[in-house]
N, C-alpha and C positions, 0 to 999 in steps of 0.2 A: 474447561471454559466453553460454554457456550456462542454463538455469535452474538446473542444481544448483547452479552457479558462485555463483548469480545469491542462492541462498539460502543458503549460507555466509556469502554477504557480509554480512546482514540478519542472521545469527546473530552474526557477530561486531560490531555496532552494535548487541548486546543487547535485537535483539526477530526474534519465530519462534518459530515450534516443529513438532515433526514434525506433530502436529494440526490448527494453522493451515495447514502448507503443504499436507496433506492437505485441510481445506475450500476452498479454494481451488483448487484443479484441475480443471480446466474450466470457470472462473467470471472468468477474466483473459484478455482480448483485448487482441492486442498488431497493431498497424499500423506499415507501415512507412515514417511520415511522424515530420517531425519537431515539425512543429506542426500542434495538433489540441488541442479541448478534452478533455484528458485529467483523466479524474474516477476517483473511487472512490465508488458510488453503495451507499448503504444498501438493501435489498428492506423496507419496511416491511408490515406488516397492518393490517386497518382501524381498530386500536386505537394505532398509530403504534410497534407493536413490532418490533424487529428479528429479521427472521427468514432473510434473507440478505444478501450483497456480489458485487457485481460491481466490476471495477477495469477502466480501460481505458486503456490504458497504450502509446508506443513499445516498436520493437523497439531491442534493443543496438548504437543507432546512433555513437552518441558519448559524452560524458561527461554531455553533458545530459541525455541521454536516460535514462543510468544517473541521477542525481538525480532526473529526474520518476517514473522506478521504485519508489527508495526510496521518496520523498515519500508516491506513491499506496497504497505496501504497506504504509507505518505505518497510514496511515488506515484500510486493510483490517484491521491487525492492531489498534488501537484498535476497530472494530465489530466485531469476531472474540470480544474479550474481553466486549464488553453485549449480545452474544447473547441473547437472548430477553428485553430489557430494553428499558421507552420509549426511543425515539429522542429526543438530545438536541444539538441541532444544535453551540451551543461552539463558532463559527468560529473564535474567535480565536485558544481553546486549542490546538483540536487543529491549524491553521496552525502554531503557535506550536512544538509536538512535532514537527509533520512536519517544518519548517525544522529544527531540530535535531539532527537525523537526517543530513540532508543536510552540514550543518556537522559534525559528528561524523565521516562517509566523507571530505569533504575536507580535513580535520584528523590522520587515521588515514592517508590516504594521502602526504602527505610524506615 
């Protein structure tokens, strides 16, 4: 799968935008292992505000690795949207979105 491929799919599970995928170019490193701790890291300021994302993600190895994609790009596009707002961690929540996400593509794909 290629990236444009890669970000149709993420439009059609109703999150993206051309602006997202524009911040985001050149800020997503992609390895081509299949395990690895793969993050989606906030850039905060010394006032704990979010002023960038980094995501660091597999290549389109298999289908997991297409779900650890998704996962990590929700959480980019949730930090995409508090853009210059306190960082607020919310594990639970945003696990909670990014799984859903994930169920959603394997749900869409049957």
């Amino acid at each position: 799968m290629n990236e444009e491929t890669f970000q149709e799919l993420l439009l059609s599970l109703n999150f993206g935008s051309s602006d997202f995928f524009s911040f985001i170019n050149g800020k997503v490193y992609r390895y081509s292992v299949e395990d690895f701790p793969w993050a989606c890291i906030p850039i905060l300021d010394d006032n704990e505000i979010i002023k960038d994302i980094r995501i660091i993600v597999p290549e389109f190895l298999n289908e997991k690795c297409l779900l650890i994609n998704i996962h990590e790009y929700y959480h980019a596009y949730e930090l995409f949207n508090e853009l210059g707002n306190i960082y607020v961690e919310n594990t639970d929540i945003r696990e909670s979105n990014a799984k859903n996400k994930e169920r959603l593509y394997l749900k869409m794909k049957k």
